[in-house]
N, C-alpha and C positions, 0 to 999 in steps of 0.2 A: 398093918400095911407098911410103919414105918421100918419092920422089920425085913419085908418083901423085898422095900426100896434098897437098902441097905446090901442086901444081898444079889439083888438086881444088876446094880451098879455095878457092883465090887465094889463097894468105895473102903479104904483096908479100915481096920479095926484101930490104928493109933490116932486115925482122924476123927472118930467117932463119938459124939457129946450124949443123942438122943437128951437133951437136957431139957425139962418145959421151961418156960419164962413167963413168970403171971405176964398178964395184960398190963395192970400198974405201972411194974417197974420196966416195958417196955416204954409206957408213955411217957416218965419222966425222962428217958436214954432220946424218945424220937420227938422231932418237929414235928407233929400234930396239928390240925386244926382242929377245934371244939368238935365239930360236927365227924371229923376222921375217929377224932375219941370215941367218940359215941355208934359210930359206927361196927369201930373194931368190937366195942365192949356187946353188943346186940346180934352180933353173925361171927364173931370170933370163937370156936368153940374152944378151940387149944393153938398152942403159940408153942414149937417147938425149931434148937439147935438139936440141927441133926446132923451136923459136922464140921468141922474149921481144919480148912487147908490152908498149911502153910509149909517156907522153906523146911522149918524143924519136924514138922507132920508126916509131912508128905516127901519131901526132898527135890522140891520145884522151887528154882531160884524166883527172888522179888522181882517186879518188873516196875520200876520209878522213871518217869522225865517231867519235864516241865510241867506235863498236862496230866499224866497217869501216872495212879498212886496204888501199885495191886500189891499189897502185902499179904495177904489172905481171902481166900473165897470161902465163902461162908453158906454150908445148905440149909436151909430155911422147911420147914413144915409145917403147915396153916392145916387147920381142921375148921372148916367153916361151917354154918350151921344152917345156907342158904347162898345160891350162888349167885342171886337176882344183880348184885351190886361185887363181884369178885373182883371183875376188871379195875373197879375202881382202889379197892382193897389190896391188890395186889402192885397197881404205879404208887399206891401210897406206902409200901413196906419199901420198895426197890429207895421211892425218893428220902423216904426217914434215915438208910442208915448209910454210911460213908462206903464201905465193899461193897464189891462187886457181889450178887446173891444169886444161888440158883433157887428157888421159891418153888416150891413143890406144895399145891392146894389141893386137900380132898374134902370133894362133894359130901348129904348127906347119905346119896346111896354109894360111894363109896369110886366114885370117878375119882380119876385124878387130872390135873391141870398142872402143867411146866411152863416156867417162865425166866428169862435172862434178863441184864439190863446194862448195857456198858456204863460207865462212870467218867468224870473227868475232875478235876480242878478247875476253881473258879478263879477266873484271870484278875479278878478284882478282890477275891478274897479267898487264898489257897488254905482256909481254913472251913470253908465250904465246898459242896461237889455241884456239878451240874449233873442231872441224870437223864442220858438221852429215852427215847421212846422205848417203854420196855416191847420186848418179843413174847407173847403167851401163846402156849397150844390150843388146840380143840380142847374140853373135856373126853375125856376117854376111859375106856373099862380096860383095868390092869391085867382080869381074870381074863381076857381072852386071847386066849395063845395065837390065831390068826389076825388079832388088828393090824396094821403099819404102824401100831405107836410102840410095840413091841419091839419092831426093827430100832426105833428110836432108842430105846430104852439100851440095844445090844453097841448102838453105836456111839454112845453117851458112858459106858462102863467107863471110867477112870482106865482100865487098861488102854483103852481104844484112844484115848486124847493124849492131846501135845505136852511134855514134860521141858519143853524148852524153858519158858515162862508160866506165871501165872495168867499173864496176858495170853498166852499164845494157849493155856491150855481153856481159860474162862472162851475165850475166839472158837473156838471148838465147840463147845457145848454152845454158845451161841447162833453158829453156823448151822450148826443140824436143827436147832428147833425154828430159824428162821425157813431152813427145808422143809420142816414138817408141818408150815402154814398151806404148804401146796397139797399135802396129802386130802383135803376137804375136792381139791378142783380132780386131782390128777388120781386117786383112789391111792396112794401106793406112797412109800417115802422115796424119796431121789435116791438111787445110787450113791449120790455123793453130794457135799453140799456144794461144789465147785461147779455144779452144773445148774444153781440156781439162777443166774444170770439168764442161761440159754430156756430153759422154764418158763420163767418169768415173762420173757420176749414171747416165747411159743404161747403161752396164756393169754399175753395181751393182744396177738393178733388173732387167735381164734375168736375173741370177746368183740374184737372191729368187726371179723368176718360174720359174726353175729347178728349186732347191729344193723350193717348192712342190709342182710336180708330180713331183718325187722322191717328195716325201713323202705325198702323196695315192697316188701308184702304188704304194708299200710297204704301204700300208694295206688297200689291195681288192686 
């Protein structure tokens, strides 16, 4: 699978770790709680680098200010061994490590799960990050040439994103996977992620228009 990913993406061959990382020596590297330990060690089946983008890698300039520190985007590969508890499993990888991560989890029949998480600096101690809400997909089947997560997958290829920054390219793969929380309401991925706004409004009023007649039907 991680080789599918790999080739999926395009992601080029100089950026390329595929490296495992015991469980261990991730927890001595991450802020854990006891029970995060124990968690990871119980439904963690594999823990792998599956690539470190940077200026020298990739040839996308750093993007540093006061508050944002993207030196490197880091893809990340979870092999979990039960998804009961992912969501949790997964804001705790984004909160552990200081980059920006794209997190890529597979189920044990063989779904896969995408996830971003923007970052920032901590105004009170810029040796810690704050990590806003991460963005996670549906679970989805890779092997099906027709899903919308396929379109995902084409519009996420490293060829297809922003080479301006690390910022502006990690903003990209963030924008589409925030797109493709609507593919569950709207069947299909957005055209484009700049149309999430307009979505979004259209979602929320069909959901009033909804209600409405919920609540008029309850009444007569």
């Amino acid at each position: 699978m991680r080789e599918w990913l790999i080739d999926q993406l395009k992601i080029p061959e100089r950026t390329v770790l595929k490296k495992k990382v015991p469980k261990k020596a991730f927890f001595t590297q991450a802020d854990l709680s006891p029970s995060e330990k124990e968690l990871f060690s119980s439904e963690i089946e594999g823990f792998y680098l599956l690539s470190l983008m940077n200026q020298q890698s990739i040839n996308i300039p750093a993007y540093i200010t006061e508050e944002i520190h993207y030196t490197e985007v880091i893809w990340i590969y979870v092999q979990l061994r039960k998804t009961s508890n992912s969501s949790r499993i997964v804001k705790s990888i984004h909160r552990a490590m200081p980059n920006p991560i794209v997190l890529i989890a597979e189920s044990p029949d063989r779904q896969l799960l995408l996830s971003t998480c923007h970052k920032r600096l901590n105004k009170n101690d810029i040796t810690k990050i704050v990590a806003d809400e991460p963005v996670l997909t549906e679970w989805f089947d890779p092997a099906d040439q027709s899903s919308a997560y396929i379109k995902l997958a084409e519009a996420i290829s490293i060829p297809n994103l922003s080479f301006e920054s690390l910022f502006a390219f990690y903003q990209d793969i963030h924008n589409w996977l925030q797109a493709a929380v609507l593919i569950k309401q709207i069947g299909t991925l957005p055209s484009s992620p700049d149309n999430l706004d307009k979505i979004n409004h259209m979602l929320s009023q069909i959901t009033k228009v909804n209600l409405l007649n919920i609540n008029s039907g309850a009444i007569w």
